[in-house]
Backbone as XML, in Angstrom:
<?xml version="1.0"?>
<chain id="A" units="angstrom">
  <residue number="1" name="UNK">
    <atom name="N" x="7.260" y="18.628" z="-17.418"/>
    <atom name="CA" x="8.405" y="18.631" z="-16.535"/>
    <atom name="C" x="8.679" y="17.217" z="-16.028"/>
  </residue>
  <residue number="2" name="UNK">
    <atom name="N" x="7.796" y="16.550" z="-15.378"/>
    <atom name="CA" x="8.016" y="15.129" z="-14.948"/>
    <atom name="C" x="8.129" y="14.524" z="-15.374"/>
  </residue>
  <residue number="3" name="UNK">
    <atom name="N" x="7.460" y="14.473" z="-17.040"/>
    <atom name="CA" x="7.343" y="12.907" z="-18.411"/>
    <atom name="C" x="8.870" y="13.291" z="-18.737"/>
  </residue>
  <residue number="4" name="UNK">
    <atom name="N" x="9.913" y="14.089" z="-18.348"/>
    <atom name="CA" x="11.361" y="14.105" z="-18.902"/>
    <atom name="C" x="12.025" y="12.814" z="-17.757"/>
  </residue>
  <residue number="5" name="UNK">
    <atom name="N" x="11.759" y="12.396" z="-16.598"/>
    <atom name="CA" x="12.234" y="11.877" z="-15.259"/>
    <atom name="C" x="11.861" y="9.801" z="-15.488"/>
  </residue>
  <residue number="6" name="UNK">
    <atom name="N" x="12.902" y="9.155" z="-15.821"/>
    <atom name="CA" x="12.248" y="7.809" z="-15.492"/>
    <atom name="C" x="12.492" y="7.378" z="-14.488"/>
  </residue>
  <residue number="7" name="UNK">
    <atom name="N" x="11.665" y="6.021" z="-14.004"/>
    <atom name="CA" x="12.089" y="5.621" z="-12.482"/>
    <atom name="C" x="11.874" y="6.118" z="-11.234"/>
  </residue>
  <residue number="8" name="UNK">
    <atom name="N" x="11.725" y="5.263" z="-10.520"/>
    <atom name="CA" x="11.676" y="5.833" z="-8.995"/>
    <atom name="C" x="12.621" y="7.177" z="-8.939"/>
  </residue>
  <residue number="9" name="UNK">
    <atom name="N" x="14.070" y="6.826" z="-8.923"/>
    <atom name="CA" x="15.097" y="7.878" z="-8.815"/>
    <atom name="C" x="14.711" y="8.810" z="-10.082"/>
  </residue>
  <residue number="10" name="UNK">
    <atom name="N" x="14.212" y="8.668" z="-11.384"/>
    <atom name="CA" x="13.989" y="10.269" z="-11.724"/>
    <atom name="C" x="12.675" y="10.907" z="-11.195"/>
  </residue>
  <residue number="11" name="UNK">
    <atom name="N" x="11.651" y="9.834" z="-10.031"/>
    <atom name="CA" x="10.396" y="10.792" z="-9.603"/>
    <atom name="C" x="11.041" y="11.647" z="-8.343"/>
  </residue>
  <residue number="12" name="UNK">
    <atom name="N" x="12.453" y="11.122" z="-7.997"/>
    <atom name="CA" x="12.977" y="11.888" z="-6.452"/>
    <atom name="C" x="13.196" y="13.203" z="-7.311"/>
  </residue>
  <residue number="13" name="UNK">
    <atom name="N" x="14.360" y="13.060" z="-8.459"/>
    <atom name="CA" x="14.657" y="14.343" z="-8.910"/>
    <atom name="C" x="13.888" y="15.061" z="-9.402"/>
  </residue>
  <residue number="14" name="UNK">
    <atom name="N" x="12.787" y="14.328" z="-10.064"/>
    <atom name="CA" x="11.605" y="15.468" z="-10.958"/>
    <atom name="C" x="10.682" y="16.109" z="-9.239"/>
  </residue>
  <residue number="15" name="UNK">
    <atom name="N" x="10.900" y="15.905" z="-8.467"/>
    <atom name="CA" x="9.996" y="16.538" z="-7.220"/>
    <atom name="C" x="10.772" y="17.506" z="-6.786"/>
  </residue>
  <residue number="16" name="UNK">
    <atom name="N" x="11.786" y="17.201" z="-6.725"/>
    <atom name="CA" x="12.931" y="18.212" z="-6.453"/>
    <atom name="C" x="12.949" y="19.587" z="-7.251"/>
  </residue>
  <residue number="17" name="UNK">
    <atom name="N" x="12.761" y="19.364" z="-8.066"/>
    <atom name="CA" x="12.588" y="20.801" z="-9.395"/>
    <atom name="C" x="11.267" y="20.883" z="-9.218"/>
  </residue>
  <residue number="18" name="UNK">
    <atom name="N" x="9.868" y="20.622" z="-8.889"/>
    <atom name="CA" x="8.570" y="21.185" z="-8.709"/>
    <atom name="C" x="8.971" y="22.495" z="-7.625"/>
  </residue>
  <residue number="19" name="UNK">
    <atom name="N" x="8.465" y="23.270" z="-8.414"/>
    <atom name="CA" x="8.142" y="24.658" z="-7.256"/>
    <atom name="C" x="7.268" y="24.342" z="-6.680"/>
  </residue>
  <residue number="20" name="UNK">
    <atom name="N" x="7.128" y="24.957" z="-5.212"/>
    <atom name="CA" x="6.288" y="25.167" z="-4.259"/>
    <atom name="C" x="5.412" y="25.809" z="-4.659"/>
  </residue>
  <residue number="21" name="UNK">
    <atom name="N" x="5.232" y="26.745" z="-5.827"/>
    <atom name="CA" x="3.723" y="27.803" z="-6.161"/>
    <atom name="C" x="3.278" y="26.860" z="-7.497"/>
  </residue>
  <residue number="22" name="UNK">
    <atom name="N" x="3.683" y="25.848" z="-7.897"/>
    <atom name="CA" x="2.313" y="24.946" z="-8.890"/>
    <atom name="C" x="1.186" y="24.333" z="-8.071"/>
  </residue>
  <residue number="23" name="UNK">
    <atom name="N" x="0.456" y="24.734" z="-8.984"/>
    <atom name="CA" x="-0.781" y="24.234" z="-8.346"/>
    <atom name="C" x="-0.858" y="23.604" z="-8.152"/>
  </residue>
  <residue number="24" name="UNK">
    <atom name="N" x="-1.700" y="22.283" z="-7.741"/>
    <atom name="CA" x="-2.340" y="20.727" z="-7.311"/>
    <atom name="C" x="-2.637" y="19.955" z="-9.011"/>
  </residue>
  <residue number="25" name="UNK">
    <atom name="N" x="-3.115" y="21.226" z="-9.491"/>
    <atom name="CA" x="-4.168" y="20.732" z="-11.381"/>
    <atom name="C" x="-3.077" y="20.522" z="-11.982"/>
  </residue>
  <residue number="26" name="UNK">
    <atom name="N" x="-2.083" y="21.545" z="-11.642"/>
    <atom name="CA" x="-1.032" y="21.290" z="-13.079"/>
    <atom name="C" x="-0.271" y="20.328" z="-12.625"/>
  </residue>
  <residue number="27" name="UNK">
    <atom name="N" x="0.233" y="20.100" z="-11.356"/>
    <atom name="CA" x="0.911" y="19.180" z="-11.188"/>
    <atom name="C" x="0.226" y="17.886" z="-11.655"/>
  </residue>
  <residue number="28" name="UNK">
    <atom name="N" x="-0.701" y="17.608" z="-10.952"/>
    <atom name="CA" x="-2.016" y="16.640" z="-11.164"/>
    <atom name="C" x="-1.697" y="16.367" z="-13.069"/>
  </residue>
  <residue number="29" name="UNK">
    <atom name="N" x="-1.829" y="17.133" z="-13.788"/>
    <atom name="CA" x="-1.959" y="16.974" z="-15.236"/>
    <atom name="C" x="-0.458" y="16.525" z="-15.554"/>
  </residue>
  <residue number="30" name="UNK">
    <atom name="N" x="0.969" y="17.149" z="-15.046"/>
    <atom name="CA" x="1.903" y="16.442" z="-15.877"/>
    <atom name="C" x="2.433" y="15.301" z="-14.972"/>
  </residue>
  <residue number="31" name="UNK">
    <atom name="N" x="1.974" y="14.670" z="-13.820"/>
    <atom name="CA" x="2.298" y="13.333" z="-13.014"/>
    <atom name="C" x="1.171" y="12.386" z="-14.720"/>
  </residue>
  <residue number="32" name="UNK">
    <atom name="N" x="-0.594" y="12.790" z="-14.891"/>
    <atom name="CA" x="-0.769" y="11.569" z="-15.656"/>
    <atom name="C" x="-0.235" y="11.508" z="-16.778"/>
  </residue>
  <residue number="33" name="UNK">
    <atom name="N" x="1.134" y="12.517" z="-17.475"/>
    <atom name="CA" x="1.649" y="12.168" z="-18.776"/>
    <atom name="C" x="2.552" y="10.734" z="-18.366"/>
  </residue>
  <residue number="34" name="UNK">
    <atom name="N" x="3.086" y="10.790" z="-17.327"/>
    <atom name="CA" x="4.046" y="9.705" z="-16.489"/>
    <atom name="C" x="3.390" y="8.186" z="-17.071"/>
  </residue>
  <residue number="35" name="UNK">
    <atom name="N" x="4.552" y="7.176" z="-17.508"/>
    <atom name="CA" x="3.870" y="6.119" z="-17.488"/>
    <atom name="C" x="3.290" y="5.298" z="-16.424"/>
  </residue>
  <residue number="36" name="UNK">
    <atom name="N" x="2.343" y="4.770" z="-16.883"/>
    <atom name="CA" x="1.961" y="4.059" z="-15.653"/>
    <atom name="C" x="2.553" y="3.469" z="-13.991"/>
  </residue>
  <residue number="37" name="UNK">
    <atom name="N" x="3.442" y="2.649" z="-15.082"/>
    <atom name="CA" x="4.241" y="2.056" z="-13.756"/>
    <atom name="C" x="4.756" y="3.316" z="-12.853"/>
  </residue>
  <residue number="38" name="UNK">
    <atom name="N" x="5.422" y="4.761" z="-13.127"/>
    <atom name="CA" x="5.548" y="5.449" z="-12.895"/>
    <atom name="C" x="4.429" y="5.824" z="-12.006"/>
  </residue>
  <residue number="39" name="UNK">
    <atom name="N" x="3.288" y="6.312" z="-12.421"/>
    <atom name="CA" x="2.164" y="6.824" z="-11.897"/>
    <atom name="C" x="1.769" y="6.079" z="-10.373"/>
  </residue>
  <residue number="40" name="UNK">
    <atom name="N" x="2.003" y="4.782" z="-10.401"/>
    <atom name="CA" x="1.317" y="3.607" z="-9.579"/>
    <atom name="C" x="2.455" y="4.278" z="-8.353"/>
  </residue>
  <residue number="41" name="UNK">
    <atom name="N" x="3.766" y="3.954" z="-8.677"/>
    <atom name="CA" x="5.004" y="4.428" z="-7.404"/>
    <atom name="C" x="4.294" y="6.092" z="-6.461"/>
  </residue>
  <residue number="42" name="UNK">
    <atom name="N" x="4.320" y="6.624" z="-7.385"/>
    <atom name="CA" x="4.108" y="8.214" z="-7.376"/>
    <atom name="C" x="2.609" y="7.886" z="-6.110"/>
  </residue>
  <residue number="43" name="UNK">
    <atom name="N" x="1.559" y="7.012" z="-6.746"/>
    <atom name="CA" x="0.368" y="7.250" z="-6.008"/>
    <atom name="C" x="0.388" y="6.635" z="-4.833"/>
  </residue>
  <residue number="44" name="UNK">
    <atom name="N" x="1.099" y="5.775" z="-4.536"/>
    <atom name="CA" x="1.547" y="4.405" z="-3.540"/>
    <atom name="C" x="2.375" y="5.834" z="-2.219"/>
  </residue>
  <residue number="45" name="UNK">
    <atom name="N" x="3.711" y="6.632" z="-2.756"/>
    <atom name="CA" x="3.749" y="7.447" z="-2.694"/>
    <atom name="C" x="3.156" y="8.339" z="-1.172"/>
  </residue>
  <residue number="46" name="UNK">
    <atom name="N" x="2.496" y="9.188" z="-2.660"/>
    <atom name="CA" x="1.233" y="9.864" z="-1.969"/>
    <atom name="C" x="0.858" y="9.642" z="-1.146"/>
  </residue>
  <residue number="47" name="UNK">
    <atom name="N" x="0.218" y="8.464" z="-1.159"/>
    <atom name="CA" x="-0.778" y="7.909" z="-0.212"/>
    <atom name="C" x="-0.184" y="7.532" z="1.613"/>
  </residue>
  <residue number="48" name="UNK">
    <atom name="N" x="1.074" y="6.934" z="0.814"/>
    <atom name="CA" x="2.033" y="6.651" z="2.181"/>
    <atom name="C" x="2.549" y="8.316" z="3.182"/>
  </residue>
  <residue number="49" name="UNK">
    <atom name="N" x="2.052" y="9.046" z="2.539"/>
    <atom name="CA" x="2.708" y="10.597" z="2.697"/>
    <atom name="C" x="1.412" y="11.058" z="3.672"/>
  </residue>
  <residue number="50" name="UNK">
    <atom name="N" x="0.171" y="11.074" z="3.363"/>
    <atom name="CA" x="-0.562" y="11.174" z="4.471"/>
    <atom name="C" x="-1.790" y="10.501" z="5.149"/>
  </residue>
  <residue number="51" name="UNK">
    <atom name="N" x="-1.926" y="10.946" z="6.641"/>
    <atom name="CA" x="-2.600" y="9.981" z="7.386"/>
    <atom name="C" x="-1.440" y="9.597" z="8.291"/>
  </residue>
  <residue number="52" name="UNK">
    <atom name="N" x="-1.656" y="9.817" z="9.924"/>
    <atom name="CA" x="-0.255" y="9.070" z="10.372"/>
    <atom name="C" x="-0.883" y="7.807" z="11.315"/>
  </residue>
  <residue number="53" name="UNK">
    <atom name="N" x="-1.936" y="7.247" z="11.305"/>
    <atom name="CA" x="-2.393" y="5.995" z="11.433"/>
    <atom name="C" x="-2.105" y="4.678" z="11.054"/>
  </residue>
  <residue number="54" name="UNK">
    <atom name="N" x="-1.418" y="4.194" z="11.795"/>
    <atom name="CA" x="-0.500" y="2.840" z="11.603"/>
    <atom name="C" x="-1.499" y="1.647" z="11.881"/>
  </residue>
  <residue number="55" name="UNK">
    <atom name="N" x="-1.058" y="1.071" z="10.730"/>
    <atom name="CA" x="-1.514" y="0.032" z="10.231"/>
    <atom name="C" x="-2.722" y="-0.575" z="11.826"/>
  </residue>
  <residue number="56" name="UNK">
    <atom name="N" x="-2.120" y="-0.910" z="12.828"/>
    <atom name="CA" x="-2.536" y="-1.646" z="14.111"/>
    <atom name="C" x="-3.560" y="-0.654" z="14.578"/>
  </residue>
  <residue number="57" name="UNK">
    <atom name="N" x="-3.721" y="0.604" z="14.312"/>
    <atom name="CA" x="-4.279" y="1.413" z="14.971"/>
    <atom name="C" x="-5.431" y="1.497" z="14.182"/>
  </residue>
  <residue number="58" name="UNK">
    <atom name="N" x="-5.178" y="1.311" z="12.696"/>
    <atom name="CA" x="-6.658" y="1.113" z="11.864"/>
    <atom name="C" x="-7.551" y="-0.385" z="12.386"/>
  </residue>
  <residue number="59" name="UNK">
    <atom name="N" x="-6.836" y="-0.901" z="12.479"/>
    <atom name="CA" x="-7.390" y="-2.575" z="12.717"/>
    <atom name="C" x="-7.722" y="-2.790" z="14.022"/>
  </residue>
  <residue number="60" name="UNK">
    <atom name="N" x="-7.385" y="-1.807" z="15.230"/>
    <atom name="CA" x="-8.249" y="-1.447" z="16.175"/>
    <atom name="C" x="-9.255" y="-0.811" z="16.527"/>
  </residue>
  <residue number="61" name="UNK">
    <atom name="N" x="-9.369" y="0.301" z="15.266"/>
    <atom name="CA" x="-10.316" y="0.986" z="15.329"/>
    <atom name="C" x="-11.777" y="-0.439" z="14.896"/>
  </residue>
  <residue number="62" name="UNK">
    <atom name="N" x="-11.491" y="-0.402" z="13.469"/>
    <atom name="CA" x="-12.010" y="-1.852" z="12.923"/>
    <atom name="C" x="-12.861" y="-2.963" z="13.934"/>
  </residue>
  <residue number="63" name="UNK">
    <atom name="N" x="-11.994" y="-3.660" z="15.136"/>
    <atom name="CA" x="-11.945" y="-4.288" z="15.964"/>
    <atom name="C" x="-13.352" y="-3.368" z="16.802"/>
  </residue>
  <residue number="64" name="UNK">
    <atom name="N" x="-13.300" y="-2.213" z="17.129"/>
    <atom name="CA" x="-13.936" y="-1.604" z="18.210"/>
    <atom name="C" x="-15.063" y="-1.476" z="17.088"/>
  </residue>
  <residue number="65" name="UNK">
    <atom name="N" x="-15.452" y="-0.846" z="15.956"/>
    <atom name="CA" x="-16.527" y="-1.021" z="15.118"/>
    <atom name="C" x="-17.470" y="-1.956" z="15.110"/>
  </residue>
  <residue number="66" name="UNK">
    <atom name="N" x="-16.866" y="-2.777" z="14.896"/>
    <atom name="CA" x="-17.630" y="-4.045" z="14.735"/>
    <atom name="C" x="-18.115" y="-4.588" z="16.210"/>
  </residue>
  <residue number="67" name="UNK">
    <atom name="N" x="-17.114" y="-4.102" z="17.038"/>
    <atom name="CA" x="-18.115" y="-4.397" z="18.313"/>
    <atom name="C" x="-19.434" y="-3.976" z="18.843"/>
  </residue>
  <residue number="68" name="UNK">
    <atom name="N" x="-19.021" y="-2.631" z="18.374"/>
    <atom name="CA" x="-20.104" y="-1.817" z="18.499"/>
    <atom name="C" x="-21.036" y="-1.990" z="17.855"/>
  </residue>
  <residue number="69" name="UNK">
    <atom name="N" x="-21.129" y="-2.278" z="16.413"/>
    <atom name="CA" x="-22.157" y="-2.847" z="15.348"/>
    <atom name="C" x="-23.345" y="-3.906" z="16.205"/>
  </residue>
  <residue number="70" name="UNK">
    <atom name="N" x="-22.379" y="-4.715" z="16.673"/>
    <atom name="CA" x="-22.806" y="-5.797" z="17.274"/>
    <atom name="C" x="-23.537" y="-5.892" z="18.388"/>
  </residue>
  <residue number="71" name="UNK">
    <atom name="N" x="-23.003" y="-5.095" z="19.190"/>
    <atom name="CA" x="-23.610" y="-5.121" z="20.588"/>
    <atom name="C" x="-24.729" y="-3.869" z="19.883"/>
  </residue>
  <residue number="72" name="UNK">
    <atom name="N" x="-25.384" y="-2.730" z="18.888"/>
    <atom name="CA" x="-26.208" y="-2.286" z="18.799"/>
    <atom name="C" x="-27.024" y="-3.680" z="18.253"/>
  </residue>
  <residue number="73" name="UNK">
    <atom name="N" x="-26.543" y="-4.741" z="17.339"/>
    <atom name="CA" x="-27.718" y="-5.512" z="17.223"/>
    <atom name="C" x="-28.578" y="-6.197" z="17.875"/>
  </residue>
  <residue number="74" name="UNK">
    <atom name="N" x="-27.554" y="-6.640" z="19.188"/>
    <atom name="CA" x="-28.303" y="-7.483" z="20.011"/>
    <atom name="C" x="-28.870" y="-6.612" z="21.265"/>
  </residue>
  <residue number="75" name="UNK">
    <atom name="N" x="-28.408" y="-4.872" z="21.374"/>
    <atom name="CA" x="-29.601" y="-4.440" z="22.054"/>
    <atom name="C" x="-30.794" y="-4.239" z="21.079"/>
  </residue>
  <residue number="76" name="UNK">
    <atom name="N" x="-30.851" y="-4.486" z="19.914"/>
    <atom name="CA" x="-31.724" y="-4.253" z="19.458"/>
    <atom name="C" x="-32.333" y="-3.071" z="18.482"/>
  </residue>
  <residue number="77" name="UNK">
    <atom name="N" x="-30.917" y="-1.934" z="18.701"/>
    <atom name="CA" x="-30.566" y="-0.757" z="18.231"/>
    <atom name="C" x="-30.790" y="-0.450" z="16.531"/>
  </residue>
  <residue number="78" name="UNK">
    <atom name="N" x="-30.117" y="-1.842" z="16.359"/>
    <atom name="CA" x="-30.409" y="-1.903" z="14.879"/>
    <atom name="C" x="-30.493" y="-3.173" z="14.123"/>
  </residue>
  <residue number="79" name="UNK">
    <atom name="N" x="-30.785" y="-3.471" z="12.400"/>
    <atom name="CA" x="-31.119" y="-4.577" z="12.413"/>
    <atom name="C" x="-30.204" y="-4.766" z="11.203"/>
  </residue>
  <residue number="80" name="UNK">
    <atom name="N" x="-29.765" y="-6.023" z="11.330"/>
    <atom name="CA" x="-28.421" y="-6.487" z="10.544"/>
    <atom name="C" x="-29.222" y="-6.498" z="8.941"/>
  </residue>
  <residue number="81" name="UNK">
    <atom name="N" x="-28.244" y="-6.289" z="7.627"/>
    <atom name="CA" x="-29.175" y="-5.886" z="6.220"/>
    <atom name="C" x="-28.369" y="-7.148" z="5.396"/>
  </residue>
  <residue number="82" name="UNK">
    <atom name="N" x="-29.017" y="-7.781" z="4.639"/>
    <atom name="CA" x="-28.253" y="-8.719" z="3.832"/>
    <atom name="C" x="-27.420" y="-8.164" z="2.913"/>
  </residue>
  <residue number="83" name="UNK">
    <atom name="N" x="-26.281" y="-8.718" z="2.341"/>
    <atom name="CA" x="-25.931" y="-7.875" z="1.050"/>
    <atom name="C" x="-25.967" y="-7.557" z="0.232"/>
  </residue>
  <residue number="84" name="UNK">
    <atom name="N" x="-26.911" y="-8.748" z="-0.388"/>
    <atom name="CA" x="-27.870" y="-8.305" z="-1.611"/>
    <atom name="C" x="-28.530" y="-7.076" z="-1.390"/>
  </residue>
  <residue number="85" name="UNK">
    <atom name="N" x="-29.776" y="-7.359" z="-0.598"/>
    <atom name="CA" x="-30.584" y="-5.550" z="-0.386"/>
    <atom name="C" x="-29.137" y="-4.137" z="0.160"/>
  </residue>
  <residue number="86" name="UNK">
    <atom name="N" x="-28.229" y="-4.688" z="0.526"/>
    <atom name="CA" x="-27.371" y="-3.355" z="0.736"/>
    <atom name="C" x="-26.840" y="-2.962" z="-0.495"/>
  </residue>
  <residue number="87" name="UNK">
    <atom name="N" x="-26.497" y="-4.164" z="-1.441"/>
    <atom name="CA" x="-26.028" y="-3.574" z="-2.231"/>
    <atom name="C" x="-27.019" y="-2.560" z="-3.107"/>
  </residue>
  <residue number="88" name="UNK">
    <atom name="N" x="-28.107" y="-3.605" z="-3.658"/>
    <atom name="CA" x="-29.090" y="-3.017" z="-4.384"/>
    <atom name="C" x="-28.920" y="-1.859" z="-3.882"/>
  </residue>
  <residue number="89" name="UNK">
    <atom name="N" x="-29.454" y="-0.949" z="-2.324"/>
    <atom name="CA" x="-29.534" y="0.145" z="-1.973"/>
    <atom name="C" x="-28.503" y="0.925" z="-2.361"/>
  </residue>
  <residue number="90" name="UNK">
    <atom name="N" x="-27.672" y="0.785" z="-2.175"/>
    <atom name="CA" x="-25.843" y="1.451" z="-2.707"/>
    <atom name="C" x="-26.054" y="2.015" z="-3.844"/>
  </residue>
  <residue number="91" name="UNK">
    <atom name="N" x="-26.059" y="0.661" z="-4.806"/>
    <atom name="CA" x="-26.063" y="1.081" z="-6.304"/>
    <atom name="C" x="-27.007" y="1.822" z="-7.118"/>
  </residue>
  <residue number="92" name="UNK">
    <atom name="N" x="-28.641" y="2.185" z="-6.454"/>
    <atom name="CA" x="-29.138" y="2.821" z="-6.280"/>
    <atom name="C" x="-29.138" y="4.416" z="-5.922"/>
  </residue>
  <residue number="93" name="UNK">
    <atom name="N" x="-28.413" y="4.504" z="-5.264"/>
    <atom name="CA" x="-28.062" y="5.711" z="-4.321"/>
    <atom name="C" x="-26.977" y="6.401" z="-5.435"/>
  </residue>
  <residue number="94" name="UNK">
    <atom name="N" x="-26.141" y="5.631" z="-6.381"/>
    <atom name="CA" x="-25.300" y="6.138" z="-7.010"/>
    <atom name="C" x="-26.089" y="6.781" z="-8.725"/>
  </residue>
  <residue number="95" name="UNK">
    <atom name="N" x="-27.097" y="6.020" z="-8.783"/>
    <atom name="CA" x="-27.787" y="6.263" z="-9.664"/>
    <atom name="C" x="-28.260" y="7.652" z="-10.327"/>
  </residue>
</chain>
C-alpha cells in the first residue's frame, strides 16, 4: 500500500488510506518496502509524534543529573568509572 506513495506528500496521502485496524507488523513491513529516503522522513516523523518533552526540558533534566551524579561523588556515594573499564563492562553485558 505505501511503496505505491512517493515523497513526503505521498507519505501524508498513503497514511490517510491506512486503516485504523492494521496492525503495528504489517504496517511496520510495508513502511520498510519504502525507499530509504522515504523511510528516514517517516521515522524522523514518528519519533517527533511521541514524547511531549521539549527539547529545554530534556537538557534540564540532563543539567539536574549530572548534578546529582556529582554531588553523590563527592559525598562519597559513589565512585566515578573510567571509560575504558565502562565500556569493557557494557560490551560485556551485551555478550
Amino acid at each position: 500500500m505505501l511503496k505505491d506513495f512517493a515523497g513526503l506528500g505521498g507519505l501524508v496521502r498513503a497514511a490517510a488510506l491506512i486503516p485504523d485496524s492494521l496492525p503495528a507488523e504489517e504496517l511496520l513491513d510495508q513502511a520498510m518496502k519504502l525507499p530509504e529516503s522515504e523511510r528516514r522522513v517517516l521515522a524522523l516523523r514518528l519519533l517527533e509524534s511521541v514524547g511531549d518533552e521539549s527539547s529545554e526540558e530534556v537538557d534540564r533534566a540532563w543539567v539536574e543529573e549530572a548534578r546529582r551524579r556529582l554531588d553523590d561523588i563527592r559525598a562519597g556515594r559513589s565512585q566515578p568509572v573510567a571509560w575504558e573499564d565502562a565500556r569493557r563492562r557494557i560490551f560485556a553485558r551485551l555478550r
